[in-house]
C-alpha positions in Angstrom: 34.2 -68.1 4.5 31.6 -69.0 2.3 28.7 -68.7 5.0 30.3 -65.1 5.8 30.6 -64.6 2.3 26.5 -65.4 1.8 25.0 -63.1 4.6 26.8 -60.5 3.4 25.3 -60.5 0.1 21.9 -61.1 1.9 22.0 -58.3 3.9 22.3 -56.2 1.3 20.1 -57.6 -0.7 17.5 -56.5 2.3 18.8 -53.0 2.9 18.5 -52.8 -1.3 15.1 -53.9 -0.8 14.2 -51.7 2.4 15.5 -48.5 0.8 13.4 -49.3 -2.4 10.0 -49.2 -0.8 11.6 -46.0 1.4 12.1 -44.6 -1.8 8.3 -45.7 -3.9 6.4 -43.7 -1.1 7.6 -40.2 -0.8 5.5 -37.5 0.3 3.1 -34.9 -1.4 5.9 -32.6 -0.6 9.1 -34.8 -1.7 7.1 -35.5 -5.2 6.7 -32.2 -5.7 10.9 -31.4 -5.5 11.3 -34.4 -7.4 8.5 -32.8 -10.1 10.0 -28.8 -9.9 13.6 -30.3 -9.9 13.0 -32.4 -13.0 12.3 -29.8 -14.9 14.6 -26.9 -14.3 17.3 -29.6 -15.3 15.0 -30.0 -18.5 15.4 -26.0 -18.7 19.2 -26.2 -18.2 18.8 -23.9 -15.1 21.7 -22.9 -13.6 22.6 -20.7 -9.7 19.7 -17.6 -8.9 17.7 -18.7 -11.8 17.1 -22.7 -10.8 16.9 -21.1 -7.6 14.1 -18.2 -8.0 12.5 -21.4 -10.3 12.5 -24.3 -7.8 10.9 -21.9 -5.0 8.6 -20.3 -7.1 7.7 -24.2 -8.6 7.2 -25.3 -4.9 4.9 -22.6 -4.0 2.8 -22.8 -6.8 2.8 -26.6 -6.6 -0.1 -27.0 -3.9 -2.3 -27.7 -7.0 -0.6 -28.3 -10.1 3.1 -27.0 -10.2 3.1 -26.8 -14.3 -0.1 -24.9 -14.3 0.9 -21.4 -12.3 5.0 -21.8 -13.0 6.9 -19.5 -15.2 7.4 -20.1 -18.7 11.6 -19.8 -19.6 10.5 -16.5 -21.2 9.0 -15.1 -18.0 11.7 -16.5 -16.2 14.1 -14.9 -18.4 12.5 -11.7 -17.9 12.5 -11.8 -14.3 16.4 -12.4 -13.9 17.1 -9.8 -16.6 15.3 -7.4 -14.7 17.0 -8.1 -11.2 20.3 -7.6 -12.8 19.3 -3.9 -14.2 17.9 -2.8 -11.0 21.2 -4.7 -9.1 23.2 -2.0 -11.5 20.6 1.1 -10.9 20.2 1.1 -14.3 17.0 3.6 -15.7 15.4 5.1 -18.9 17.3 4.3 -22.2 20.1 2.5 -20.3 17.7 -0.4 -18.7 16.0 -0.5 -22.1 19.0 -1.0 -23.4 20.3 -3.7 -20.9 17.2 -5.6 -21.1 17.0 -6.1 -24.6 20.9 -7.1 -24.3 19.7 -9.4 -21.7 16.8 -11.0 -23.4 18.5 -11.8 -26.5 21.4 -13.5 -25.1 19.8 -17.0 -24.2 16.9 -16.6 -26.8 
């Protein structure tokens, strides 16, 4: 019982181990998710918008992803303007909308 008992506990103490060092070298690619998803959590980004954020942070993270991302204003602005041209809206009405829009999470 007690032998059965010890290898057990060694054996995952090795897979422990084993999926540690898996872990410490990840890919340019893999650190870069890690990176972009790290912070749209920090910017609370929720659905389209951590969407639109984490593809537009892995695209621009061949260099340095920080660098060329969207600041939450400019992301902001972007997902304000999909919804006014998702309802057709023009002139006074979009105007409208988007200042709406802009002010709501400001």
């Amino acid at each position: 019982m007690k032998i059965t008992f010890l290898v057990t506990l060694l054996s995952g103490v090795f897979l422990m181990a084993s999926a540690n060092a898996a872990e410490k070298t990840l890919t340019p690619q893999q650190q870069r998710m890690t990176t972009c998803n790290q912070q749209a959590t920090a910017q609370t980004l929720k659905g389209d918008a951590r969407k639109t954020y984490m593809s537009d942070c892995l695209k621009n993270g061949a260099s340095k992803p920080q660098e060329k991302s969207l600041t939450p204003q400019q992301q902001r602005m972007r997902e304000c303007n999909v919804q006014a041209t998702e309802q057709s809206l023009k002139g006074d009405d979009r105007n409208k909308f988007m200042s709406g829009c802009l002010k709501k999470k400001a």
